[in-house]
C-alpha positions in Angstrom: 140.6 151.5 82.2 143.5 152.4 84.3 142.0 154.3 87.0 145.1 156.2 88.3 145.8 157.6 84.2 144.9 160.9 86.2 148.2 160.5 88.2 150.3 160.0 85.1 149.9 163.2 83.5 153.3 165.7 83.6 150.9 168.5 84.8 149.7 166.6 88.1 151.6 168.1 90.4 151.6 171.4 88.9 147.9 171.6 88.7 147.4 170.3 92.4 150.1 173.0 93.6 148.0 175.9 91.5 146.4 178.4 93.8 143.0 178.0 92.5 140.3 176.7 94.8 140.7 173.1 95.3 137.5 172.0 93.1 138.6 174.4 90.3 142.3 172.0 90.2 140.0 169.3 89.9 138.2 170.4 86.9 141.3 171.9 85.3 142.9 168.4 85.6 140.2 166.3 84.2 139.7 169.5 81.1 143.0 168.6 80.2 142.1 164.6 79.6 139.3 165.7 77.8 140.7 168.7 75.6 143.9 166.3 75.2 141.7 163.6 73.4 143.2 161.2 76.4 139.6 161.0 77.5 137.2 160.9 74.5 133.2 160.7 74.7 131.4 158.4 75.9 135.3 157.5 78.5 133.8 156.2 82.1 135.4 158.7 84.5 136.9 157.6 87.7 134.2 157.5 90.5 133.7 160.2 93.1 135.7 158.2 95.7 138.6 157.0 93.6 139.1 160.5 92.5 138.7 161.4 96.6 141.9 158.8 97.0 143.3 160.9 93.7 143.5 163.7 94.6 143.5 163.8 98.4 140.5 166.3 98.2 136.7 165.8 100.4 133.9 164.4 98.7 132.5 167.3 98.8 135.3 169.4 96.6 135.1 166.3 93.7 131.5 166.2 93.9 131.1 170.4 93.1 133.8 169.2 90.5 131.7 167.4 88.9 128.5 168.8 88.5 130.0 172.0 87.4 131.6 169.8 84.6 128.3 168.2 83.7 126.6 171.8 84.0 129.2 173.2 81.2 128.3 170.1 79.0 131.6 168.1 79.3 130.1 165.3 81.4 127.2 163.3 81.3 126.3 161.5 84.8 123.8 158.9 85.2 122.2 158.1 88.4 123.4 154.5 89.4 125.5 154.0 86.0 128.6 156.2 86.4 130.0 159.8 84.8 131.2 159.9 81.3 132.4 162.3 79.0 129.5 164.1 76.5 129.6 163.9 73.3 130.6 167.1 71.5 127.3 168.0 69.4 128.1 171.0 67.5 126.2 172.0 64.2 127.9 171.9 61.0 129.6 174.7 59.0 127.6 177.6 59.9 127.6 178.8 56.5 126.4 175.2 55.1 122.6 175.7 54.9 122.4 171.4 55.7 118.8 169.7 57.1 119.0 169.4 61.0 117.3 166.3 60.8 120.2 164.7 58.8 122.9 166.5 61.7 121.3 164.5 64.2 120.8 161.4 62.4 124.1 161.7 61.6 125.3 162.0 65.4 122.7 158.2 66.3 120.2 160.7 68.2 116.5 160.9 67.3 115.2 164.2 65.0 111.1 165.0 65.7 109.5 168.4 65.5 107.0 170.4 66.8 104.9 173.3 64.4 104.0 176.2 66.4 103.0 178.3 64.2 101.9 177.7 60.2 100.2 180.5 58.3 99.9 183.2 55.9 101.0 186.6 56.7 101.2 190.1 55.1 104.6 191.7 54.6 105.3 194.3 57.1 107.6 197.6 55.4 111.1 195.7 56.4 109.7 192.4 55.4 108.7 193.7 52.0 111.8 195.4 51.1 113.6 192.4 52.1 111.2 190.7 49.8 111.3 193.6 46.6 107.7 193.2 47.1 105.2 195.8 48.5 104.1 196.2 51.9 100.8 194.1 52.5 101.9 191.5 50.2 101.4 187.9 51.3 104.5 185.7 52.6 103.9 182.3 54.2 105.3 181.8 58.3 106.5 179.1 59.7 107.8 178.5 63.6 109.2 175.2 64.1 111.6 173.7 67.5 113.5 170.7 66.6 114.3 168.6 69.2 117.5 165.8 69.3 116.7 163.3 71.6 113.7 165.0 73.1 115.9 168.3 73.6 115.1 171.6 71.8 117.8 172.4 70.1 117.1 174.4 67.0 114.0 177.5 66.6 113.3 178.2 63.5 111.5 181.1 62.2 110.9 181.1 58.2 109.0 183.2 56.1 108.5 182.4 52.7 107.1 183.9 49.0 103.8 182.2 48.6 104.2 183.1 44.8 107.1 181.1 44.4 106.2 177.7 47.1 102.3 178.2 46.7 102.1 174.6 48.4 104.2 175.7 51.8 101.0 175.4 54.2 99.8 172.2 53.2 103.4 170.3 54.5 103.4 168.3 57.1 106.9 169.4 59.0 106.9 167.0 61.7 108.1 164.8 59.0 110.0 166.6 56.4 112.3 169.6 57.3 110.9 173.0 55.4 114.8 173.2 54.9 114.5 169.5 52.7 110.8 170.4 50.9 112.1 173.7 49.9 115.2 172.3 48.7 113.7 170.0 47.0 111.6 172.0 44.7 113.7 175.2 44.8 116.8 174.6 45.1 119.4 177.5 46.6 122.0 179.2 44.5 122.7 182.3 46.9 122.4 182.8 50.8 123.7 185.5 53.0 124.1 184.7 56.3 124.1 187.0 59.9 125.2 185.3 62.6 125.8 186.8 65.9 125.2 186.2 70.1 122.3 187.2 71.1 119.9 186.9 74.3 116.2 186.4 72.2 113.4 187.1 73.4 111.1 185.6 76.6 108.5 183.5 74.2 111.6 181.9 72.6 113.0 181.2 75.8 109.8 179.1 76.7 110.2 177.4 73.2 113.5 176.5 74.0 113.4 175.2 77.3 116.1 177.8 78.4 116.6 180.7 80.8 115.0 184.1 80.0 119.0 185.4 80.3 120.8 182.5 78.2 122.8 183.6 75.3 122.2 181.5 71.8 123.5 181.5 68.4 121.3 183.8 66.0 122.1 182.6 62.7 119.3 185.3 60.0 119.6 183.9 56.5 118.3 185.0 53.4 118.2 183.1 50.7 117.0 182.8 47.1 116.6 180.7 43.9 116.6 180.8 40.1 119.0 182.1 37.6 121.9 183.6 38.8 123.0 187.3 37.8 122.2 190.5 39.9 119.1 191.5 37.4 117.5 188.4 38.6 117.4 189.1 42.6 114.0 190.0 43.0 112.1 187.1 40.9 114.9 184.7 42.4 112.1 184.2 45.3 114.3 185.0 48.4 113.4 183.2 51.4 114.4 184.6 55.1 114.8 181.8 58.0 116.0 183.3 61.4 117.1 179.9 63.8 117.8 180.3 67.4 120.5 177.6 68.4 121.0 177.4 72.6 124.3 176.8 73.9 125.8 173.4 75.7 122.1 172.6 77.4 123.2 171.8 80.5 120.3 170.0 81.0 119.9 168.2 78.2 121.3 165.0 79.4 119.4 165.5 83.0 116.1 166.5 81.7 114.8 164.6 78.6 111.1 165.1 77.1 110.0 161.7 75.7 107.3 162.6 73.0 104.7 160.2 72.7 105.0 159.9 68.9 108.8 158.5 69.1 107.9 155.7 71.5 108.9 152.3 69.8 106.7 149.5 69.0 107.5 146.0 69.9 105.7 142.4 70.4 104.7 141.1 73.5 106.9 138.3 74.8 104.3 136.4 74.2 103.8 137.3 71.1 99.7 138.1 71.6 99.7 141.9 71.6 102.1 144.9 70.8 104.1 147.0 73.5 104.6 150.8 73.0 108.0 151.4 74.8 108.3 154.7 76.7 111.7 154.4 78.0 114.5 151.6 78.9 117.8 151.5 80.3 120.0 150.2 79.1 118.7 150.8 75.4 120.5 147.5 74.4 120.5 144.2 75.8 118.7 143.2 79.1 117.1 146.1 80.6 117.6 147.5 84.4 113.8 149.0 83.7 111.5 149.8 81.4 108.2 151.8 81.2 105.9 150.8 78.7 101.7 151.1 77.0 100.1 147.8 76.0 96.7 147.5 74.8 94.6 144.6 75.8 92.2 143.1 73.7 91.0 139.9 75.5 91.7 137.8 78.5 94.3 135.3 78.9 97.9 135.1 80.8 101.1 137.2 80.7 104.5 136.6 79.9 107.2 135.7 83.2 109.6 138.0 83.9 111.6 136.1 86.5 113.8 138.6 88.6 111.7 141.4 87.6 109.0 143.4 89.9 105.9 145.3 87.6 103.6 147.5 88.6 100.5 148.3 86.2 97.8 150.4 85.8 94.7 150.8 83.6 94.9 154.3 81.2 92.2 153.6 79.0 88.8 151.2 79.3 86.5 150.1 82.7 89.7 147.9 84.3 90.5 144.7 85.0 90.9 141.7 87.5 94.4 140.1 87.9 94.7 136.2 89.2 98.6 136.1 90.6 99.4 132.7 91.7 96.0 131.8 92.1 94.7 135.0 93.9 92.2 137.4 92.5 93.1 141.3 92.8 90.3 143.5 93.6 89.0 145.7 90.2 91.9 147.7 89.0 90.0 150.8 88.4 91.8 153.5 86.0 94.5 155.5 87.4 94.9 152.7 90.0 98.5 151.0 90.5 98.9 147.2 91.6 102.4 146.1 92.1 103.3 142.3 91.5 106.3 139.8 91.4 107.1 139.0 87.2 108.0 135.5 88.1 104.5 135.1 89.3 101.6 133.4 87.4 99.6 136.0 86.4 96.6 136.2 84.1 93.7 139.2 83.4 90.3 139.2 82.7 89.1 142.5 81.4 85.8 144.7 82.3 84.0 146.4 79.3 86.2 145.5 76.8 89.8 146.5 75.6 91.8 148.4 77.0 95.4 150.6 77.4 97.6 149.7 80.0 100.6 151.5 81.4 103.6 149.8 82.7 106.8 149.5 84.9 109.2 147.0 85.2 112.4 147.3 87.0 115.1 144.6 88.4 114.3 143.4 91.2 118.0 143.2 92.8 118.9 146.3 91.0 116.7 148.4 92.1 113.6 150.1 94.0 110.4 151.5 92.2 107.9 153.6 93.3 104.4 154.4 91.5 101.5 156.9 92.3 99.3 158.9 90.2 98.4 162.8 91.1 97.1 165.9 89.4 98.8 169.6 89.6 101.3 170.4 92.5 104.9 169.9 93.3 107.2 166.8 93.3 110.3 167.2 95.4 113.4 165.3 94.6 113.8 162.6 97.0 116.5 160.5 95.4 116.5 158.8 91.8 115.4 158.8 88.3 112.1 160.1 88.2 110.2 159.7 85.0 106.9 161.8 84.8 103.9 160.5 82.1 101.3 162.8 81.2 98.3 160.6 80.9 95.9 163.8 80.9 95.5 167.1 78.7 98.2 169.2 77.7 100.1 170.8 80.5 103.2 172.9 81.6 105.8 171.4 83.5 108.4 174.2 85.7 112.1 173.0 86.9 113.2 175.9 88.0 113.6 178.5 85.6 113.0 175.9 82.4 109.4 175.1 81.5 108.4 171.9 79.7 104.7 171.3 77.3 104.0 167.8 78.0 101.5 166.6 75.4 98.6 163.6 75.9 101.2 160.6 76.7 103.9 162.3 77.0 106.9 162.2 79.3 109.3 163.6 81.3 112.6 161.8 82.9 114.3 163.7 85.5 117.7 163.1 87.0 118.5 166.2 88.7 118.4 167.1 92.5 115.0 169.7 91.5 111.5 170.4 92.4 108.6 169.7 89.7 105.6 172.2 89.7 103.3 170.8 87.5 100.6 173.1 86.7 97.0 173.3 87.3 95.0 171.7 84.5 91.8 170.9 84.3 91.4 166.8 84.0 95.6 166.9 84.9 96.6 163.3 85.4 99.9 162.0 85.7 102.0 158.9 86.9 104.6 159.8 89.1 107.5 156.9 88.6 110.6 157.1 91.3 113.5 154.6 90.6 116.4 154.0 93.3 119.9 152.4 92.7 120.3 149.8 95.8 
């Protein structure tokens, strides 16, 4: 990449003469590669000090620059890695009634969802006459959040004629869209469709992961099936589906929930177990780190990882005993983190039987790691990625004005300059992982 490209453009000099404020020339400038297709996603942006020697400016001014950028959605920056340009994720025609789950499989991300609410109902005055049925009849609801990559990005509210989809409740929707099993055995031949800005309510807002003031898409459909024809409306089963769609998300390349249930599954190196992989970077290739469940079913010795340094700890069973080049650890007790070289020869003997493990490894000239476990309070930002795992109960995680369920095993990864207030549960356990660039 040529890193003075920025310097070439006709506009330079106009731009840096403008009399906006000198972080607001900077953004202008590097809109324009982006808008201009010169700089398309995924494009590695010029560093903070090359853009410094740029543009003339402090650190200071390219630094606000950037963070603005990457809190209106056009940049993605990654502790250690560099700043890139996002991806543009918008939804598809508006007035296409398409799965969600194929949108994002479509875009490489990851589609899973979470059922908040899955029962029967009776019709209300306005939900009846937007039925043609009569008040106190009864309509299936559904609230479901669909998440891309661990980020809400879709609420959807659906109510639906029981007479016509008598099957609705017994659906499992983490796995198939109501928007595919309704399709599927009724399929649509009329929708009308409302779409407007709107600021919804507070409990959506919690769904959502958003502030209580954020404005979303509001896109109220009604839809039915059957024969065609005007006589036919009201035994044409109409369904009504009201989806909340939140804006940019800021966030959602800083803050990532991890749900248990996507975590991939992969052999040991050794090939004598199965690893549950929470989170890697890079994805691909050899890995900086990686956090990552094992369960241990018998003794014996684990794989090398020369140039690596792992830290473990015991999640489920009595613990165990480590030998490291010859040396036996005290017990490792549950909740307890030892640290340990990977080139090391290392072998376990368990206490009790089987049992879960959680693990981190991390590149040893790459980086520094951190480990501790704790229950409820606060975790200031100190420096780094910081990846939270919920080994407890259900909880609720605040950053700021955004608040987070973490589920058994899940997690949270953090790489924002913010305070975590993780609230007081009963039985609250959760490993606290800090990694710094060197």
């Amino acid at each position: 990449m040529a890193r003075n490209d920025l310097s070439n453009s006709d506009s330079m000099d106009e731009l840096l003469e403008h009399p906006a404020p000198f972080y607001e020339r900077v953004k202008a400038m590097i809109k324009t590669k982006i808008h201009s297709g010169a700089w398309p996603a995924n494009y590695r942006v010029p560093s903070e000090s090359e853009l410094v020697t740029l543009f003339g400016y402090s650190r200071m001014t390219i630094n606000r620059a950037l963070r603005e950028l990457t809190a209106e959605g056009l940049l993605v920056r990654m502790q250690g890695v560099g700043t890139f340009v996002a991806e543009i994720r918008g939804q598809s025609a508006l007035l296409d009634i398409n799965n969600i789950a194929d949108e994002i499989a479509s875009r490489g991300h990851r589609h899973h969802a979470r059922v908040f609410r899955l029962t029967e109902i009776e019709a209300d005055a306005q939900q009846a006459f937007s039925f043609g049925m009569q008040q106190g009849c009864g309509l299936y609801h559904s609230l479901i959040c669909h998440y891309e990559n661990g980020v809400p990005v879709m609420l959807e509210d659906r109510l639906v004629n029981m007479q016509v989809v008598p099957d609705y409740l017994q659906q499992d929707f983490t796995r198939i869209t109501p928007n595919a099993y309704l399709s599927s055995i009724a399929p649509i031949v009329e929708g009308e469709h409302v779409i407007e800005a709107v600021n919804v309510t507070r409990a959506e807002c919690v769904y959502l992961e958003i502030d209580e003031h954020t404005p979303c898409l509001l896109v109220n459909r009604r839809t039915w099936t059957g024969p065609s024809g005007e006589e036919n409306r009201h035994q044409r089963a109409p369904g009504l589906s009201r989806s909340a769609l939140p804006p940019g998300r800021e966030h959602a390349q800083m803050i990532r929930l991890l749900p248990a249930g996507l975590y991939t599954e992969m052999p040991w190196k050794n090939g004598q177990g199965v690893t549950r992989e929470v989170a890697r970077y890079p994805e691909a290739g050899e890995y900086d780190w990686r956090i990552s469940l094992a369960t241990i079913r018998q003794p014996g010795p684990f794989s090398a990882f020369p140039g690596y340094l792992r830290n473990i700890s015991v999640l489920e069973g009595s613990g165990m005993y480590l030998t490291i080049d010859g040396q036996r650890s005290a017990l490792i007790a549950p909740f307890q983190a030892l640290g340990f070289n990977g080139a090391s020869g290392v072998s376990c003997e368990i206490v009790g039987g089987p049992l879960l493990d959680f693990n981190v490894i991390y590149r040893e000239a790459a980086l520094r790691a951190t480990v501790s476990w704790c229950g409820a309070g606060t975790w200031s930002h100190q420096g780094g990625l910081r990846i939270l795992f919920n080994a407890g109960p259900a909880l609720r995680v605040s950053i700021g004005d955004q608040r987070y369920l973490l589920e058994h095993y899940d997690s949270l990864l953090v790489d924002e300059a913010v305070a975590l207030v993780i609230q007081d549960s009963p039985g609250a356990r959760l490993a606290r992982i800090t990694l710094v660039p060197l």
